[in-house]
C-alpha positions in Angstrom: 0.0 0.0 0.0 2.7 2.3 0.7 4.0 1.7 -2.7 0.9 2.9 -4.2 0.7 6.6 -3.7 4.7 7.5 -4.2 3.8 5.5 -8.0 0.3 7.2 -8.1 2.2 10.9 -7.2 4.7 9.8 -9.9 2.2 8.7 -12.5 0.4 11.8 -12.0 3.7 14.3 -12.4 4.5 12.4 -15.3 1.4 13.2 -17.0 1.2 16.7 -16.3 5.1 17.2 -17.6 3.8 15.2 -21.0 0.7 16.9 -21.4 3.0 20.6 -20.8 5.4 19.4 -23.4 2.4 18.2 -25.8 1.1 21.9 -25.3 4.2 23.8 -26.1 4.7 21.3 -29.0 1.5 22.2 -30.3 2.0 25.9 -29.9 5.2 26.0 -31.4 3.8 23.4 -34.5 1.3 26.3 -35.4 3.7 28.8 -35.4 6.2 26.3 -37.6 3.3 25.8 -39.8 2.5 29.4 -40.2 6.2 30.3 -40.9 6.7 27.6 -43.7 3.6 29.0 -45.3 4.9 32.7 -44.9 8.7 31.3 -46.5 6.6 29.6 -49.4 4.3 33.2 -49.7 7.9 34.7 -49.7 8.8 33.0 -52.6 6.1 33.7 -54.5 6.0 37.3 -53.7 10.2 37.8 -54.7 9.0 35.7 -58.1 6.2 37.8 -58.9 7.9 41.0 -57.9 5.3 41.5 -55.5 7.0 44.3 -53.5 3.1 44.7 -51.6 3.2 41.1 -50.8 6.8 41.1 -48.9 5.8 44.1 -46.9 3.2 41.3 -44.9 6.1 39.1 -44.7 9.3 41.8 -44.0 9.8 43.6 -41.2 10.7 47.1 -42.4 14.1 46.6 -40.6 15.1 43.1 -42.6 18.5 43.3 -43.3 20.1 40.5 -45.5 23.7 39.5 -45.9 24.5 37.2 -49.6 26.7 34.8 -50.5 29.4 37.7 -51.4 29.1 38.8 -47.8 27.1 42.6 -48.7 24.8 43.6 -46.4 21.6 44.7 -48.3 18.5 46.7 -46.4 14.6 46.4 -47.2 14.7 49.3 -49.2 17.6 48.1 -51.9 16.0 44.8 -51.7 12.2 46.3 -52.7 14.2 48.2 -55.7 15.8 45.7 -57.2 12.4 43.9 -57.5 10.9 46.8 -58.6 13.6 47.8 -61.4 14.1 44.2 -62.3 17.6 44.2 -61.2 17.0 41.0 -59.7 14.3 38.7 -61.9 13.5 35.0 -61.3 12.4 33.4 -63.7 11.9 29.7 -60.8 12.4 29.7 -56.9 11.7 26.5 -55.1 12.1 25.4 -51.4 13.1 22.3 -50.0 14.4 21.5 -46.6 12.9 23.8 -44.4 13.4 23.5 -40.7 12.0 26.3 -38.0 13.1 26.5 -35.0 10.9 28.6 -32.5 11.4 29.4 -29.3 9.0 32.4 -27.9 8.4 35.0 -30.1 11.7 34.1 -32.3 11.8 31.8 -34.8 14.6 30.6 -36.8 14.5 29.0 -40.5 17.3 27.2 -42.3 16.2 26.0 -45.8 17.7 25.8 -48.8 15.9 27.8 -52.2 17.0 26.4 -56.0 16.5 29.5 -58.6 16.5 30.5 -61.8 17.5 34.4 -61.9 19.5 36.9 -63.2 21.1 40.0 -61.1 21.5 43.1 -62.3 21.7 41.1 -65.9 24.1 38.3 -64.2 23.0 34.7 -64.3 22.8 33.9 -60.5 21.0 30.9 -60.9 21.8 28.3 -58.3 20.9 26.9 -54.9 21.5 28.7 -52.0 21.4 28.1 -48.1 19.5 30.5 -45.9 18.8 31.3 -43.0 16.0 33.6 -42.1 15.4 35.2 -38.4 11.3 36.0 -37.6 9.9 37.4 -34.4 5.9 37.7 -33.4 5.5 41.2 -33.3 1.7 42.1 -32.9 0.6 38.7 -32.9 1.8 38.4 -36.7 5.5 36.7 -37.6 7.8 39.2 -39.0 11.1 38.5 -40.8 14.2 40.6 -39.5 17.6 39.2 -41.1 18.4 37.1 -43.9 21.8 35.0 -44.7 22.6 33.5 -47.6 25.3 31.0 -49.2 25.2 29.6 -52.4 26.0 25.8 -52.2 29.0 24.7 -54.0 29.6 21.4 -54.9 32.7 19.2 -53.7 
């Protein structure tokens, strides 16, 4: 009998800790859903030039660093969509993984394109990693890095 209520105590503790973990698993896999979708909006919105469309996905202190190492702002970024500096012509991707912890969320993923820069084939895949936070109760990104993958 004795043994019964330490394993009943026990039992019940583990429970609770599973059902907290099951709860923050569930609220961080809604915001993991929601960021994949915004990444795959993203996309669409850089393909289609769709400077309106990044604004509801880009915080308008993003910052970006590219494969050369330049650091780039929003506003550089929204012209070279808009003058067709940059122009992709296919942008897929694959491998995305979020990792959120609060209201911060970090993506690594990796994007195949079909582009041209500033009338330079830049075609290629690339490695990024984008930083969000939840500001308002909507996911924001804030800072983009990006390496083109090389093969060995």
């Amino acid at each position: 009998m004795k043994l019964i209520l330490p394993m009943t105590v026990l039992a019940l503790a583990a429970s609770s800790a599973a059902f907290g973990v099951q709860s923050a698993a569930d609220s961080n896999g809604g915001a993991e859903q929601t960021i994949k979708q915004l990444e795959q909006d993203w996309a669409v919105a850089l393909k289609n030039r769709d400077t309106a469309a990044t604004d509801q996905i880009v915080a308008p202190s993003w910052m970006m660093t590219d494969q050369d190492g330049v650091l780039s702002d929003k506003a550089q970024a929204d012209a070279d969509l808009k003058t067709g500096a940059y122009l992709i012509e296919t942008f897929k991707i694959d491998d995305l993984q979020v990792h959120v912890d609060g209201d911060t969320a970090v993506v690594f993923g990796v994007e195949t394109e079909k582009s041209t820069y500033k009338g330079t084939d830049s075609s290629g895949q690339y490695r990024f990693t984008d930083v969000f936070v939840k500001r308002d109760g909507s996911w924001k990104a804030i800072a983009t890095h990006v390496s083109k993958v090389t093969k060995h």
